[in-house]
mmJSON file of the N, C-alpha and C atoms, coordinates in Angstrom:
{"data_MODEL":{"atom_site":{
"group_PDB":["ATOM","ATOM","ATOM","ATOM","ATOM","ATOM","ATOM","ATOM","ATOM","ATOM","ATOM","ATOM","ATOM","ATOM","ATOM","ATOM","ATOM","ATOM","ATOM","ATOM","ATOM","ATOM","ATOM","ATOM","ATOM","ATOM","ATOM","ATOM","ATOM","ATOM","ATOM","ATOM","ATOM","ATOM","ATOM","ATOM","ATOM","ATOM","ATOM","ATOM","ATOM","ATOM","ATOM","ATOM","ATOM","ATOM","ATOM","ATOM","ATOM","ATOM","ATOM","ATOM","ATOM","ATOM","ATOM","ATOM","ATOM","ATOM","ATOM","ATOM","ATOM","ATOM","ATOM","ATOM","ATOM","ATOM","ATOM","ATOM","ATOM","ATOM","ATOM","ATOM","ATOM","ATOM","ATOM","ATOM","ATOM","ATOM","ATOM","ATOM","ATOM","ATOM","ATOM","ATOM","ATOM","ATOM","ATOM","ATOM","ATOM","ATOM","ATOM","ATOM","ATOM","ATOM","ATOM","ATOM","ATOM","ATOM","ATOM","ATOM","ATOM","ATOM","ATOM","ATOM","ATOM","ATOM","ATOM","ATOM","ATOM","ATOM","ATOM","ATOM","ATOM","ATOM","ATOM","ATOM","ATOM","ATOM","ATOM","ATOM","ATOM","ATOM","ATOM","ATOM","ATOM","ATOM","ATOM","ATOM","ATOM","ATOM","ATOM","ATOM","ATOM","ATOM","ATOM","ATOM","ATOM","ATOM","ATOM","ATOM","ATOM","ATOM","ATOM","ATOM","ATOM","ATOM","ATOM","ATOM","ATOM","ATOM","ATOM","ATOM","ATOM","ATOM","ATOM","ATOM","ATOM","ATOM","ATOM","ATOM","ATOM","ATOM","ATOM","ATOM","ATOM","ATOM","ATOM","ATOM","ATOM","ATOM","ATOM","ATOM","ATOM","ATOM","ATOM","ATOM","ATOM","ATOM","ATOM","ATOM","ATOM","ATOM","ATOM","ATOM","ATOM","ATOM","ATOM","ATOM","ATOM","ATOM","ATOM","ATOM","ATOM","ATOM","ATOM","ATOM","ATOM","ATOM","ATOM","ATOM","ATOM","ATOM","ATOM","ATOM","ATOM","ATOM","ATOM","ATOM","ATOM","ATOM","ATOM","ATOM","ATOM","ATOM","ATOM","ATOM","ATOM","ATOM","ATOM","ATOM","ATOM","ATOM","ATOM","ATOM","ATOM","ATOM","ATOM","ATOM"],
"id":[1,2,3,4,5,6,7,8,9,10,11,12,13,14,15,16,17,18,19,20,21,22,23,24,25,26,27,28,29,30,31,32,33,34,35,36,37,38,39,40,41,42,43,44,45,46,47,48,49,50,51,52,53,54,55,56,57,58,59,60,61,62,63,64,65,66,67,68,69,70,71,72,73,74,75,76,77,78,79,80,81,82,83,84,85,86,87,88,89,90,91,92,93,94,95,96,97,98,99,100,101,102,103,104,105,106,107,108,109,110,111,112,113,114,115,116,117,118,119,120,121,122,123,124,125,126,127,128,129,130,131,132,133,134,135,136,137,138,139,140,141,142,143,144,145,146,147,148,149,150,151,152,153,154,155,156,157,158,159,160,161,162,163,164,165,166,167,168,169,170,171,172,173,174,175,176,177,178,179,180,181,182,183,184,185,186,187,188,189,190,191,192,193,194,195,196,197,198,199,200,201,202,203,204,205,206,207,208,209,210,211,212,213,214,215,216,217,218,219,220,221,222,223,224,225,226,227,228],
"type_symbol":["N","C","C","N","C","C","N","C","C","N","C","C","N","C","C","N","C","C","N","C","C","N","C","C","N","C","C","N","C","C","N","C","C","N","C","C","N","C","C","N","C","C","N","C","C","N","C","C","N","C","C","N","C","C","N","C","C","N","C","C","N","C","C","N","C","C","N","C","C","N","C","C","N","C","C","N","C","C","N","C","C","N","C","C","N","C","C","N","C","C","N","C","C","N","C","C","N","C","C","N","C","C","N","C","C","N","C","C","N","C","C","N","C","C","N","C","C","N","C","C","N","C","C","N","C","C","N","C","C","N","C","C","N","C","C","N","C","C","N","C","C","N","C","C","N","C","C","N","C","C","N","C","C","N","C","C","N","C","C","N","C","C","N","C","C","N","C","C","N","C","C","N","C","C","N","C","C","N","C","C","N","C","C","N","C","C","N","C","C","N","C","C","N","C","C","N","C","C","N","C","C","N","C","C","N","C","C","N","C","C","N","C","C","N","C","C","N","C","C","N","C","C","N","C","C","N","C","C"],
"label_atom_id":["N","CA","C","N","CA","C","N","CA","C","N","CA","C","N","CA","C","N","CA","C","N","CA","C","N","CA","C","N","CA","C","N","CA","C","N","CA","C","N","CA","C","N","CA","C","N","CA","C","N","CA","C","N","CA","C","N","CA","C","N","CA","C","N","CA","C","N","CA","C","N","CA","C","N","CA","C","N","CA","C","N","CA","C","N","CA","C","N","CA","C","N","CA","C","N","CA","C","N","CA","C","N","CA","C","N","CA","C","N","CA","C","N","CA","C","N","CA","C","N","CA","C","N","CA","C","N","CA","C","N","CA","C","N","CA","C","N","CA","C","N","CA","C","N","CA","C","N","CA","C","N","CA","C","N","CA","C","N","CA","C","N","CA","C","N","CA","C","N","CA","C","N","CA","C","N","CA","C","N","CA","C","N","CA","C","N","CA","C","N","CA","C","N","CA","C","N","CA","C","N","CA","C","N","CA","C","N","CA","C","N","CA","C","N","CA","C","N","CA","C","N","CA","C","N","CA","C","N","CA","C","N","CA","C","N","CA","C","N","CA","C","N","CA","C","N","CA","C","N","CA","C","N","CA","C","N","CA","C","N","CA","C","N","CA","C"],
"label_alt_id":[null,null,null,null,null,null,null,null,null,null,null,null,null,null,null,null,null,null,null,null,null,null,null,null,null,null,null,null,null,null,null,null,null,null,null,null,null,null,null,null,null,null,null,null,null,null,null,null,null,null,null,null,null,null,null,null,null,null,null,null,null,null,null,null,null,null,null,null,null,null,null,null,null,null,null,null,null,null,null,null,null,null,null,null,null,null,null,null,null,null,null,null,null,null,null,null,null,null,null,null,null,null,null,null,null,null,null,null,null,null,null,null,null,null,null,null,null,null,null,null,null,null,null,null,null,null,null,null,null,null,null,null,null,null,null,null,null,null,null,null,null,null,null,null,null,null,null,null,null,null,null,null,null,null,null,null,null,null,null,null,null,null,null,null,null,null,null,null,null,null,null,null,null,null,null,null,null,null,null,null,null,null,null,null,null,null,null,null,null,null,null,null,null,null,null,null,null,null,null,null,null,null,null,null,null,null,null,null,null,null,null,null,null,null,null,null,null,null,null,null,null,null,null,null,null,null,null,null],
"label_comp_id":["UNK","UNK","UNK","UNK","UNK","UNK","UNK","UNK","UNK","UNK","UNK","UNK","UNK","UNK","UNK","UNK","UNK","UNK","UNK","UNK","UNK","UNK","UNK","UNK","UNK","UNK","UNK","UNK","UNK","UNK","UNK","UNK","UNK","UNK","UNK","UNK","UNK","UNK","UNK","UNK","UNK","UNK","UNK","UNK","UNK","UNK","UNK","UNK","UNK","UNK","UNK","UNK","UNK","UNK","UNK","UNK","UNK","UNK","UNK","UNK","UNK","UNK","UNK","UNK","UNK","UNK","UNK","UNK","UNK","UNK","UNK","UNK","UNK","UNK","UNK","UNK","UNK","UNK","UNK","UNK","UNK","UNK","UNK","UNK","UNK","UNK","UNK","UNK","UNK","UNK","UNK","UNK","UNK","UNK","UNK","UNK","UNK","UNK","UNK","UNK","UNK","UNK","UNK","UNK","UNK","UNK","UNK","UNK","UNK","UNK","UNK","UNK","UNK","UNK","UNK","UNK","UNK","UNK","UNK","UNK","UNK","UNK","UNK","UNK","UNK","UNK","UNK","UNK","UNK","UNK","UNK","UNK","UNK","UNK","UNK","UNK","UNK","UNK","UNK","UNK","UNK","UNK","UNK","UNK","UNK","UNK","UNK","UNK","UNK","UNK","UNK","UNK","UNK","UNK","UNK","UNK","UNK","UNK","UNK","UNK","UNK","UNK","UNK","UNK","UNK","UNK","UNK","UNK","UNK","UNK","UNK","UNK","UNK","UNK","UNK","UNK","UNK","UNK","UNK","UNK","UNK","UNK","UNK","UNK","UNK","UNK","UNK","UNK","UNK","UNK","UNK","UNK","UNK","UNK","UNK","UNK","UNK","UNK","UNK","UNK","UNK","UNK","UNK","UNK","UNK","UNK","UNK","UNK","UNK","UNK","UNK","UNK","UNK","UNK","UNK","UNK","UNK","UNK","UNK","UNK","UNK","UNK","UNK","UNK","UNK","UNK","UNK","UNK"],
"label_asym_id":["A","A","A","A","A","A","A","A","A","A","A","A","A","A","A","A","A","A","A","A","A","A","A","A","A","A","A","A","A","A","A","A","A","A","A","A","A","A","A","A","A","A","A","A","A","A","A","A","A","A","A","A","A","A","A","A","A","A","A","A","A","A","A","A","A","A","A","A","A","A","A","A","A","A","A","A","A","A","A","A","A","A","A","A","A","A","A","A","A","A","A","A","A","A","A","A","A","A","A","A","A","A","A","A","A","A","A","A","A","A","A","A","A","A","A","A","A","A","A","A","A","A","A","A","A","A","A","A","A","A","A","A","A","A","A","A","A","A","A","A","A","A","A","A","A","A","A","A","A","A","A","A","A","A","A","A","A","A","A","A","A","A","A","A","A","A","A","A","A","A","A","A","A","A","A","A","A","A","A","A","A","A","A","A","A","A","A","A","A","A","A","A","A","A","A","A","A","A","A","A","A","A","A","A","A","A","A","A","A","A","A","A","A","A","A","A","A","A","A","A","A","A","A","A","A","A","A","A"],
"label_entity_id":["1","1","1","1","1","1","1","1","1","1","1","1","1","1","1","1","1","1","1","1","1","1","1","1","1","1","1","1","1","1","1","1","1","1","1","1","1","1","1","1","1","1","1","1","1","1","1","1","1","1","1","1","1","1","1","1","1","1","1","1","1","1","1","1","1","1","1","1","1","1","1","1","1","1","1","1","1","1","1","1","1","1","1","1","1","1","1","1","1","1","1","1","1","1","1","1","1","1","1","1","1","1","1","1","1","1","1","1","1","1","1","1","1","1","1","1","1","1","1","1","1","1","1","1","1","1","1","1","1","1","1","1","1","1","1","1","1","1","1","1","1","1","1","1","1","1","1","1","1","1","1","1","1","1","1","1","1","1","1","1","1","1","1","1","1","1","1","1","1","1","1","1","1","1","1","1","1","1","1","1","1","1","1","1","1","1","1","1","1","1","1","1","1","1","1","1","1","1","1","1","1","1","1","1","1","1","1","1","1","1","1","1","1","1","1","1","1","1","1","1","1","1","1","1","1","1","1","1"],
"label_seq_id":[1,1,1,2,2,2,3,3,3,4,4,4,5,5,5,6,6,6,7,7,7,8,8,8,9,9,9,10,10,10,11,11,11,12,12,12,13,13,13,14,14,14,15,15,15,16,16,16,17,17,17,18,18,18,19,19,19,20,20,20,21,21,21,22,22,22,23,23,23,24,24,24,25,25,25,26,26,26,27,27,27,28,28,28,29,29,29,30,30,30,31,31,31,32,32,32,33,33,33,34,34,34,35,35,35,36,36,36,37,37,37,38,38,38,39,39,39,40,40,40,41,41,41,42,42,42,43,43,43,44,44,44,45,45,45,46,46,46,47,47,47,48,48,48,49,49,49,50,50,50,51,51,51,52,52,52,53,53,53,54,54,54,55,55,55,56,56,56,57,57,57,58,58,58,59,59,59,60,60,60,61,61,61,62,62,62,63,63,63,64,64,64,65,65,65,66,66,66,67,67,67,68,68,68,69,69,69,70,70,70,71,71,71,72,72,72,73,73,73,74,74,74,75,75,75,76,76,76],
"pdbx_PDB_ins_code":[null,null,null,null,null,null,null,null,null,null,null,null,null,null,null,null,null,null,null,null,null,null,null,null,null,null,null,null,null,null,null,null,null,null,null,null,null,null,null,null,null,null,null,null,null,null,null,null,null,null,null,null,null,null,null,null,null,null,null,null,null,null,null,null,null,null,null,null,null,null,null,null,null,null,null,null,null,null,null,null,null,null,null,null,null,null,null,null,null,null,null,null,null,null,null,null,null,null,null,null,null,null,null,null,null,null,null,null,null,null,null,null,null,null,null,null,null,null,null,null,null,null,null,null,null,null,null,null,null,null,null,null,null,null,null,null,null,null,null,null,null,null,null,null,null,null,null,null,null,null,null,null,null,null,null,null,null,null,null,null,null,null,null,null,null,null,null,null,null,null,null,null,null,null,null,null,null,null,null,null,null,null,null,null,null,null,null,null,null,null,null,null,null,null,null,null,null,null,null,null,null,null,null,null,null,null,null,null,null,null,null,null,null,null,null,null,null,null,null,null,null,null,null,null,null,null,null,null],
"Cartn_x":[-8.327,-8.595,-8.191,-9.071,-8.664,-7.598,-6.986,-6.155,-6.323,-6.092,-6.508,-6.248,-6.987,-6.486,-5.313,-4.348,-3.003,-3.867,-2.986,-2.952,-1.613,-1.229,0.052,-0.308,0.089,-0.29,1.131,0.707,1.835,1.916,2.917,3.017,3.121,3.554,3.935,2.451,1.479,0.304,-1.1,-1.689,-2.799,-3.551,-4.321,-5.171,-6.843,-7.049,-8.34,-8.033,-7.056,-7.404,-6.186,-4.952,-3.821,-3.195,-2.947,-2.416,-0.589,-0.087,1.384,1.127,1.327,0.861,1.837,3.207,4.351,4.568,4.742,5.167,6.88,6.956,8.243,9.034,8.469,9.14,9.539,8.469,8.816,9.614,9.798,10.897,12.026,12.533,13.552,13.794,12.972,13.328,13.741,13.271,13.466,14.538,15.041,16.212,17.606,17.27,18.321,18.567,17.925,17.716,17.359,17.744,16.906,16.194,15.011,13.863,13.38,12.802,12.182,10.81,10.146,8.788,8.18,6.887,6.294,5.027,4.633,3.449,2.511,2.078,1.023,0.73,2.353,1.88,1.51,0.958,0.678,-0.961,-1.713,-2.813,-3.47,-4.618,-6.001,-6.362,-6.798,-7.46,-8.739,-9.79,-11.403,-11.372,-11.971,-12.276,-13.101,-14.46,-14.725,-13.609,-12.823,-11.715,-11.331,-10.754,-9.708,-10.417,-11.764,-12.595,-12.63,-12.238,-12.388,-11.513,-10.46,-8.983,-9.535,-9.039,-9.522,-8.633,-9.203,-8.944,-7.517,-7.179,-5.702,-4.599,-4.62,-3.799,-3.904,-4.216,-4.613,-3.195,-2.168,-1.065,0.049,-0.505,0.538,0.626,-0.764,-0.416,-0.734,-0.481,-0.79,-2.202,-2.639,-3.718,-2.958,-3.237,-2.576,-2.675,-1.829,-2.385,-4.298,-4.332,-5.538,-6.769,-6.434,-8.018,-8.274,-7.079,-7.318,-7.407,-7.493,-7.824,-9.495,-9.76,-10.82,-12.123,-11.701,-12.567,-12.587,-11.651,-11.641,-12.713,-12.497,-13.62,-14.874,-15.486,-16.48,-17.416,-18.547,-18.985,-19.69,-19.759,-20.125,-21.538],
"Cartn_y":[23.777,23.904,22.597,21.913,20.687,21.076,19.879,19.88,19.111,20.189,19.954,18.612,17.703,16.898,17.186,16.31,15.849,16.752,17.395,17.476,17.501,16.468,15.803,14.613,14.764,14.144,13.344,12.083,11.489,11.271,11.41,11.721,10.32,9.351,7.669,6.732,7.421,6.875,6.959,6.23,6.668,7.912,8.866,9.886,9.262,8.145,7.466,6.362,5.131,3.765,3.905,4.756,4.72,3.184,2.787,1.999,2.798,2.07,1.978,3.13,4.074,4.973,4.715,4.018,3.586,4.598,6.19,7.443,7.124,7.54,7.347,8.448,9.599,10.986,10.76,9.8,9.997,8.892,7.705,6.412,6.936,7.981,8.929,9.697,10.243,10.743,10.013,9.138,8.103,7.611,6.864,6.309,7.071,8.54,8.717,8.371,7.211,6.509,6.543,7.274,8.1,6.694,7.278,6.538,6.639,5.855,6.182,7.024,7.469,7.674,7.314,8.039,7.471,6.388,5.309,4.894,5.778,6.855,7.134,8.482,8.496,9.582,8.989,7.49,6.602,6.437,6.669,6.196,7.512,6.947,8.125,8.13,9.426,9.992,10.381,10.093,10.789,11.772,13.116,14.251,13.871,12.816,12.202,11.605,10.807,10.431,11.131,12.405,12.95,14.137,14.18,14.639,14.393,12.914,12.133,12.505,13.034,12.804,14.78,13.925,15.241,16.586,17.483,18.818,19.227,18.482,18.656,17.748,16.455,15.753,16.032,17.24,17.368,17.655,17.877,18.149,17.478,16.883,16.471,14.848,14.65,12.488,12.025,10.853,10.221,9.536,8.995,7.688,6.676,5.662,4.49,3.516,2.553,2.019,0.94,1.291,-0.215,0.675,2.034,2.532,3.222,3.716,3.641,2.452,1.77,0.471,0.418,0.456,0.233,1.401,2.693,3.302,3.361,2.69,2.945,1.929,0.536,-0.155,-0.227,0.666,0.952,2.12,1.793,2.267,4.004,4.82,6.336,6.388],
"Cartn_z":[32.933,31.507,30.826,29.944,29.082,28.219,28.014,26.898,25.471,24.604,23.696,22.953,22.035,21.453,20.73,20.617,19.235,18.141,17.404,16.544,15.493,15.797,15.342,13.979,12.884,11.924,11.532,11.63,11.213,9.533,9.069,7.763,6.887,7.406,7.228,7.439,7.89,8.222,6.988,6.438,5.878,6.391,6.233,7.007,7.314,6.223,6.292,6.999,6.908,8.073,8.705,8.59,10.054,9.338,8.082,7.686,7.34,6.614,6.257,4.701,4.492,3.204,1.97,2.348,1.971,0.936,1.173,0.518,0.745,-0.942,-1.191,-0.142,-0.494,-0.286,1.958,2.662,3.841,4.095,3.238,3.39,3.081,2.587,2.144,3.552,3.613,5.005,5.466,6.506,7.295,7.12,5.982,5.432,5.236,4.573,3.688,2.554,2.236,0.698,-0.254,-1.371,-2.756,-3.262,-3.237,-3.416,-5.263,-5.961,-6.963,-6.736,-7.915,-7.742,-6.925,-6.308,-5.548,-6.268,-5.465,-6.12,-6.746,-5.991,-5.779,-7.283,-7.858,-8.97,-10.497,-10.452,-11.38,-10.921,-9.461,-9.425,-9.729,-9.554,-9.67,-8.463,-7.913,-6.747,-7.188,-6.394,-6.938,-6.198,-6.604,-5.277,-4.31,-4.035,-3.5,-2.323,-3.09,-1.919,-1.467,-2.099,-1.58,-0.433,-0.715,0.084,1.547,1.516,2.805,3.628,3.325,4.362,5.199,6.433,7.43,6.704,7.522,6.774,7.711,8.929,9.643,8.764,7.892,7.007,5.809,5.336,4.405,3.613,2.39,1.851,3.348,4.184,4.748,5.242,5.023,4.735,3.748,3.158,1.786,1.766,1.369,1.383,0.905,1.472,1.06,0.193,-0.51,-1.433,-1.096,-0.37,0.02,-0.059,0.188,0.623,-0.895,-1.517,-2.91,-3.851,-3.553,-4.36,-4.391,-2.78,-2.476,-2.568,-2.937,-3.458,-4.891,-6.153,-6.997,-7.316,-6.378,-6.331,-5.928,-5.43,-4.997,-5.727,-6.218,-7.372,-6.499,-7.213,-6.773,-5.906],
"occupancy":[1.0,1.0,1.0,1.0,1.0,1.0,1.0,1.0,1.0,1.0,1.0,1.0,1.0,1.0,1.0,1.0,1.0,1.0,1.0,1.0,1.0,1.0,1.0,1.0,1.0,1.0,1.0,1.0,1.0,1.0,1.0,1.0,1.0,1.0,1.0,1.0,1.0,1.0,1.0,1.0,1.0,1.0,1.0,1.0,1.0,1.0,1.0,1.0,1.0,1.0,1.0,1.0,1.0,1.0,1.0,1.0,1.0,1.0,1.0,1.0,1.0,1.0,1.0,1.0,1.0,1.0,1.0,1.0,1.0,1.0,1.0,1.0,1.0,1.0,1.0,1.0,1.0,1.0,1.0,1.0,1.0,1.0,1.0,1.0,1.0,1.0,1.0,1.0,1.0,1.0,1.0,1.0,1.0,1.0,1.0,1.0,1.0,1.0,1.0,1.0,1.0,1.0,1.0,1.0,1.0,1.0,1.0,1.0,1.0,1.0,1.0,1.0,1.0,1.0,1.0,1.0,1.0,1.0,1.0,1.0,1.0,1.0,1.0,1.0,1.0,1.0,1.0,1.0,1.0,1.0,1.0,1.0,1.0,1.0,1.0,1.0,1.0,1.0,1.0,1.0,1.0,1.0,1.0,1.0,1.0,1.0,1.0,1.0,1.0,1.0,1.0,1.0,1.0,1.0,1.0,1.0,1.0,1.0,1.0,1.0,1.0,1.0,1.0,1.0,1.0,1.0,1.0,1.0,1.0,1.0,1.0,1.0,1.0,1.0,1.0,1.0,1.0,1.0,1.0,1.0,1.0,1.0,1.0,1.0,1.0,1.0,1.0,1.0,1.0,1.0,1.0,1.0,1.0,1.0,1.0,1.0,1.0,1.0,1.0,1.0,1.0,1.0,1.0,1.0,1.0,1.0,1.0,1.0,1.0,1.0,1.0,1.0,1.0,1.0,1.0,1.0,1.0,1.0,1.0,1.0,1.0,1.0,1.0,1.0,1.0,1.0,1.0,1.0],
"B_iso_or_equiv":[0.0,0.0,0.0,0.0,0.0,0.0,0.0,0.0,0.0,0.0,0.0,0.0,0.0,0.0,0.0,0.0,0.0,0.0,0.0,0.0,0.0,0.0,0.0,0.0,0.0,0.0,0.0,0.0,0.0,0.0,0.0,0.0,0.0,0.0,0.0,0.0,0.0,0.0,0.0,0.0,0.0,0.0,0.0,0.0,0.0,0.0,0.0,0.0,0.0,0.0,0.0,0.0,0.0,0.0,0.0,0.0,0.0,0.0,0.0,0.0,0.0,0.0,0.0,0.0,0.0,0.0,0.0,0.0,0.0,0.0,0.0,0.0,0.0,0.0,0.0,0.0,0.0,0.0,0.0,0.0,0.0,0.0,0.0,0.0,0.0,0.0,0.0,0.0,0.0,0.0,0.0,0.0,0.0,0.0,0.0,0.0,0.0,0.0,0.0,0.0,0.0,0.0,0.0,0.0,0.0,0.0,0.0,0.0,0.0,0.0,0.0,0.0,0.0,0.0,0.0,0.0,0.0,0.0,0.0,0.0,0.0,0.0,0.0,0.0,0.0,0.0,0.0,0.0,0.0,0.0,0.0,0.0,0.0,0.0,0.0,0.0,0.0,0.0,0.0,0.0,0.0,0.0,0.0,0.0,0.0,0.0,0.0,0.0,0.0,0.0,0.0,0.0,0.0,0.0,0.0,0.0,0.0,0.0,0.0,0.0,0.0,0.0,0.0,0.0,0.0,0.0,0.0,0.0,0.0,0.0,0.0,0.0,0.0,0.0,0.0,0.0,0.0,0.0,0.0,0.0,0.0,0.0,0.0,0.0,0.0,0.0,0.0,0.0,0.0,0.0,0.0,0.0,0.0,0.0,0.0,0.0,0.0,0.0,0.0,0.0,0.0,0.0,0.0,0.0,0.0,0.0,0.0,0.0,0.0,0.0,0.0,0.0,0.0,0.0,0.0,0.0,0.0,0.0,0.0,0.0,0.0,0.0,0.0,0.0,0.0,0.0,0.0,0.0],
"pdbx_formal_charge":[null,null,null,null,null,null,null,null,null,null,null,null,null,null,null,null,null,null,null,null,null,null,null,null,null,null,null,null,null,null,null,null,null,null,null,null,null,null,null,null,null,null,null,null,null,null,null,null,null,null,null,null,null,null,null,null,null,null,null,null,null,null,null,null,null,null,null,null,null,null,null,null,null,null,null,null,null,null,null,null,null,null,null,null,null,null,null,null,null,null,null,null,null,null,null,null,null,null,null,null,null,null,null,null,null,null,null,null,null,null,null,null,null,null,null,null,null,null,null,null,null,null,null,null,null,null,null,null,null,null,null,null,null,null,null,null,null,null,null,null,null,null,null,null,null,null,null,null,null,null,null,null,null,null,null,null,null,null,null,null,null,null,null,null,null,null,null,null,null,null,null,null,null,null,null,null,null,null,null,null,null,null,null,null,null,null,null,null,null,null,null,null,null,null,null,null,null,null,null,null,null,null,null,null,null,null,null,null,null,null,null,null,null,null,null,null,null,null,null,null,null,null,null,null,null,null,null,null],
"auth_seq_id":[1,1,1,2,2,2,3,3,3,4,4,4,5,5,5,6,6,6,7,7,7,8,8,8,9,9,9,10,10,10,11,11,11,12,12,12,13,13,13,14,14,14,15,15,15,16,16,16,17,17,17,18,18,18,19,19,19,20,20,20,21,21,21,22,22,22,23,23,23,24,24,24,25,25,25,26,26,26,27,27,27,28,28,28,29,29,29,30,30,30,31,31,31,32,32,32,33,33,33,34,34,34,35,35,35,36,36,36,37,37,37,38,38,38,39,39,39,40,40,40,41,41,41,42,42,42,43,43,43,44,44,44,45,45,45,46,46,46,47,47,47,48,48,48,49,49,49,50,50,50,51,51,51,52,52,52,53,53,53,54,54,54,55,55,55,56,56,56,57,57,57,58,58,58,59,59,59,60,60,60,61,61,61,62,62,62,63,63,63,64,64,64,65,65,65,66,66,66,67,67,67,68,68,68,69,69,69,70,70,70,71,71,71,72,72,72,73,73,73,74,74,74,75,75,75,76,76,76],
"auth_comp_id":["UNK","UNK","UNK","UNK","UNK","UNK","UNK","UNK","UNK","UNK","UNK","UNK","UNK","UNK","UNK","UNK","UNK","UNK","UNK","UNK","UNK","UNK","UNK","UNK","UNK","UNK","UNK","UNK","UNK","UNK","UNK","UNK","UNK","UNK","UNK","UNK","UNK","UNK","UNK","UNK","UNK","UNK","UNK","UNK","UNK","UNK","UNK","UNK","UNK","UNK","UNK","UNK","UNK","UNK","UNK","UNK","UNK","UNK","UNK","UNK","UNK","UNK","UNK","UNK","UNK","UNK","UNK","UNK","UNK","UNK","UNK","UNK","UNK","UNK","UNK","UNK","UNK","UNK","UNK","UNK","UNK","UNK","UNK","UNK","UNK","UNK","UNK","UNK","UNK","UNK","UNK","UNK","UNK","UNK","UNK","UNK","UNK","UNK","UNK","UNK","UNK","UNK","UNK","UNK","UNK","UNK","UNK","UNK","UNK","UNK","UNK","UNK","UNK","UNK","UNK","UNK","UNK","UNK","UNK","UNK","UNK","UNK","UNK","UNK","UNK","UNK","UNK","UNK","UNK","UNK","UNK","UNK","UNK","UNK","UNK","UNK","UNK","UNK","UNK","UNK","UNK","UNK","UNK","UNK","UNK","UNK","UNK","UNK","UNK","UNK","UNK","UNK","UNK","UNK","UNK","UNK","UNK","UNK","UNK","UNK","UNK","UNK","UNK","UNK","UNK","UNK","UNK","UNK","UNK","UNK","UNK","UNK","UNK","UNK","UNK","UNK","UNK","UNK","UNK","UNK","UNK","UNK","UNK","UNK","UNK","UNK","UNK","UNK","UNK","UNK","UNK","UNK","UNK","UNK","UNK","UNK","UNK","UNK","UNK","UNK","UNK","UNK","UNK","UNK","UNK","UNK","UNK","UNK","UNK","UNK","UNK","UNK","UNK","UNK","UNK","UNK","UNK","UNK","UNK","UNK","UNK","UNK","UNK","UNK","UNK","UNK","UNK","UNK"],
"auth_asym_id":["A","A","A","A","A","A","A","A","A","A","A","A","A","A","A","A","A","A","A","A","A","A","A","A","A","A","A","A","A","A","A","A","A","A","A","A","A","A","A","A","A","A","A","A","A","A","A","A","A","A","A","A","A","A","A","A","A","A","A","A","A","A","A","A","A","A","A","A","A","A","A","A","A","A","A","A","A","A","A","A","A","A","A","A","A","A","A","A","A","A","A","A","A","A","A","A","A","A","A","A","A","A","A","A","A","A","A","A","A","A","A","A","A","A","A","A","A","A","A","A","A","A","A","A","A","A","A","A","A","A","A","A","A","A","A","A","A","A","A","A","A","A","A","A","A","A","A","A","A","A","A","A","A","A","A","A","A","A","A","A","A","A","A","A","A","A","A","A","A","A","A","A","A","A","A","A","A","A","A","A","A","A","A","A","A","A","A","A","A","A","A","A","A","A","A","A","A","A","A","A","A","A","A","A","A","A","A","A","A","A","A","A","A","A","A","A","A","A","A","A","A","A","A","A","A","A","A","A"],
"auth_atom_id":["N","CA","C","N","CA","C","N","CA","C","N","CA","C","N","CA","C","N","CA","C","N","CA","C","N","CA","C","N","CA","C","N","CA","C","N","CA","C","N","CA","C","N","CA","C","N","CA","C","N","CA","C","N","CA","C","N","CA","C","N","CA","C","N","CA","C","N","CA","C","N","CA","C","N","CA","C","N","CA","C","N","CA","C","N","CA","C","N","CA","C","N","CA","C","N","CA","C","N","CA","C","N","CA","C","N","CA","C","N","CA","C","N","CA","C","N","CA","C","N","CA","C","N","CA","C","N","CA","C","N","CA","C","N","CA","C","N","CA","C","N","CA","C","N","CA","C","N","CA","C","N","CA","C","N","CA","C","N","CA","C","N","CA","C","N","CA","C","N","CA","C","N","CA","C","N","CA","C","N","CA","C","N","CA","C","N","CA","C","N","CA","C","N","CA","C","N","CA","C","N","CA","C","N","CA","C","N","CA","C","N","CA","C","N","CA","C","N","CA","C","N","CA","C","N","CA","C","N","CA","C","N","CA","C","N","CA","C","N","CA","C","N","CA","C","N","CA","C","N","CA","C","N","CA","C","N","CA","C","N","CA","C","N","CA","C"],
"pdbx_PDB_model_num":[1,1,1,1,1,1,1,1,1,1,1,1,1,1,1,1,1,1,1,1,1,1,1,1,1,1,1,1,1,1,1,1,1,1,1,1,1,1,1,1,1,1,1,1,1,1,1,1,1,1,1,1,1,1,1,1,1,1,1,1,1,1,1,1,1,1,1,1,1,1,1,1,1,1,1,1,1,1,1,1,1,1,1,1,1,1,1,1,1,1,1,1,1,1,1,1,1,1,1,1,1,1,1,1,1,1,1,1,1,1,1,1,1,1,1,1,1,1,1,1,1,1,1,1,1,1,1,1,1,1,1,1,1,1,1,1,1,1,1,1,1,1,1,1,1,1,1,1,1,1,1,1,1,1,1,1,1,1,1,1,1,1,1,1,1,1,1,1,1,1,1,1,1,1,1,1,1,1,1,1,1,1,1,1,1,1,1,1,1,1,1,1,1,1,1,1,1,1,1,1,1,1,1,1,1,1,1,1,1,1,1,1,1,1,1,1,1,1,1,1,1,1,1,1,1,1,1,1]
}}}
């Protein structure tokens, strides 16, 4: 019998390019280090984007600052 793919979501990872998501809330983890805000409750998310992130990372990885940059730049 095969074995199934990972379905292990790393939480520190973008869910769209596997970049650095630099979430406050998991550098806290990691650290121990009370962190400020996160970036990410100052940007805008499109449902479009947020569309994108697989349905296994979904409430459990961030998007990162680059791929939100880059869809905010990218016209509909």
């Amino acid at each position: 019998m095969p074995t199934p793919p990972s379905t292990f979501i790393d939480a520190t990872r973008c869910p769209l390019c596997g970049g650095d998501n630099r979430c406050a809330v998991e550098i806290e983890k990691a650290t121990g280090e009370p962190q400020p805000p996160c970036w990410c409750v100052s940007e805008t998310f499109t449902p479009d984007l947020l569309a994108r992130i697989p349905e296994a990372a979904r409430r459990t990885a961030c998007i990162c600052p680059a791929c939100v940059r880059k869809a905010l730049a990218t016209p509909p």
